[in-house]
C-alpha positions as CSV (number, residue, x, y, z in Angstrom):
1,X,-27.9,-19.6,102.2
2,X,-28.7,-23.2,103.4
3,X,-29.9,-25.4,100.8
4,X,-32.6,-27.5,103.1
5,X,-33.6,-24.0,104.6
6,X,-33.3,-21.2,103.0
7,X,-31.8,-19.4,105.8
8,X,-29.3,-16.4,105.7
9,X,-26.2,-17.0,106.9
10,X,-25.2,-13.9,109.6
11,X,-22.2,-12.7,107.8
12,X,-24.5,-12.3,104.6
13,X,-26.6,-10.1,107.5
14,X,-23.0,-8.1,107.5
15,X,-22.3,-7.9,104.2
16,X,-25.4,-6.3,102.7
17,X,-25.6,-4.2,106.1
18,X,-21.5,-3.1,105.4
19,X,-22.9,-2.2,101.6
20,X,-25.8,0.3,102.8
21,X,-23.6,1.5,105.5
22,X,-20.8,2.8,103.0
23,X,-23.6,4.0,100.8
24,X,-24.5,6.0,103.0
25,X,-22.5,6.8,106.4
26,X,-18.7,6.2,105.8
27,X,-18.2,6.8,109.2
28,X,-20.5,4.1,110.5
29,X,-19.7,1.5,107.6
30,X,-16.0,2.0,109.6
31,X,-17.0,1.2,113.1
32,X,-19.7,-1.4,111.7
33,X,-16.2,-3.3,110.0
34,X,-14.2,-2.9,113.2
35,X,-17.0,-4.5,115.2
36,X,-17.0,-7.4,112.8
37,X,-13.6,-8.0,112.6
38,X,-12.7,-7.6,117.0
39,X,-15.9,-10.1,117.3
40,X,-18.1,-6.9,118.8
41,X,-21.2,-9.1,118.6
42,X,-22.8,-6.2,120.8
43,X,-21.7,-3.4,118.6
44,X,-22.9,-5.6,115.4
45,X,-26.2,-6.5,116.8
46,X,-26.9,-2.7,117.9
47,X,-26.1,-1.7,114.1
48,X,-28.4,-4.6,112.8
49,X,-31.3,-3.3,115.0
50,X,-31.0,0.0,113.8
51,X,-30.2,-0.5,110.1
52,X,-32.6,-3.8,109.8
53,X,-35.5,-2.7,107.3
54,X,-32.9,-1.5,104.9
55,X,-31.1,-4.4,105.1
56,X,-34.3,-6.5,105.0
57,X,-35.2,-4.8,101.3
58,X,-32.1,-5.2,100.1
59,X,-31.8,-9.0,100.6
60,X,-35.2,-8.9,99.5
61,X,-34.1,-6.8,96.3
62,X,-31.1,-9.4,95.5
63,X,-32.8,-12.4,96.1
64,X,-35.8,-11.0,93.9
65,X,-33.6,-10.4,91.6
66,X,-31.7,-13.8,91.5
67,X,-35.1,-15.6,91.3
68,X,-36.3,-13.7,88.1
69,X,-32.8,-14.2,86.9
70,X,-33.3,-17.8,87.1
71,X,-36.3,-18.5,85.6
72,X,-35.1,-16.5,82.4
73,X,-31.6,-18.4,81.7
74,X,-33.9,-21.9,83.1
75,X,-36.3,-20.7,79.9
76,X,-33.6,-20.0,77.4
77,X,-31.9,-23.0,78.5
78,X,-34.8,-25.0,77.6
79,X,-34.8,-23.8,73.6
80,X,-31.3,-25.3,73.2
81,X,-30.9,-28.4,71.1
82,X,-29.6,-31.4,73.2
83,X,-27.9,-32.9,70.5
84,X,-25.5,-29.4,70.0
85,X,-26.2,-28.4,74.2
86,X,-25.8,-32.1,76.0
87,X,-25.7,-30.0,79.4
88,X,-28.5,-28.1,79.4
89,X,-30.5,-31.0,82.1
90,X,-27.7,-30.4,84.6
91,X,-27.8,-26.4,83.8
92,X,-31.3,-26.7,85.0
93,X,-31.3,-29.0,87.5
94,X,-28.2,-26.2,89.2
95,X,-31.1,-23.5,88.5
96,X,-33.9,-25.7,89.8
97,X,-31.9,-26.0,93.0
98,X,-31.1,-22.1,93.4
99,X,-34.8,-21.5,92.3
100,X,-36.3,-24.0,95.5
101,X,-33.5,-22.5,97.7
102,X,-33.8,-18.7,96.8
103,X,-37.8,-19.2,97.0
104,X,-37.4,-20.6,100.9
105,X,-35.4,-17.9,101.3
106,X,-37.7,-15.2,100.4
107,X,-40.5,-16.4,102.1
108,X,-38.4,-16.5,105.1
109,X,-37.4,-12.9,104.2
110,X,-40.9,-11.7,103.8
111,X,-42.2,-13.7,107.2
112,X,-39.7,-11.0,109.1
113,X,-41.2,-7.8,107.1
């Protein structure tokens, strides 16, 4: 994921699509890995096509997920004592920066579907 952005980088695409592909079709998950690893941009694209929704909720699902993550360790966070915690500001500046990068990223996400 790009910081400025938001954007997903393509082997992320592959990763998430390689997970729902083992999940599901063994067979496929194995042709799916040859094409990424000979370069097959082809054979890659033609599985993205076909396997794109699912792939679509799933980023949507984990990126959901790290977002509502976020806000609840930014909360607890902020009921620590500085005086015994002296890193908490830095621990949620990190998860203000994951929460404004995650956010771009799932509007981008729910632009596409």
């Amino acid at each position: 994921i790009q910081t400025q952005t938001g954007e997903i980088a393509p082997k992320v695409w592959d990763i998430f699509l390689y997970k729902i592909l083992q999940d599901n079709d063994p067979g496929a998950a194995e042709q799916f890995y040859v094409a990424c690893k000979t370069n097959d941009e082809g054979g890659k694209q033609q599985y993205h096509d076909n396997y794109f929704q699912y792939t679509l909720d799933a980023l949507k699902t984990h990126v959901y997920g790290i977002l509502s993550d976020v806000e609840n360790l930014t909360a607890k966070a902020q009921t620590y004592d500085l005086q015994t915690h002296p890193r908490v500001p830095v621990i949620v500046a990190h998860n203000t920066l994951v929460r404004d990068t995650f956010s771009m990223t799932a509007a981008l996400l729910e632009q596409m579907g």
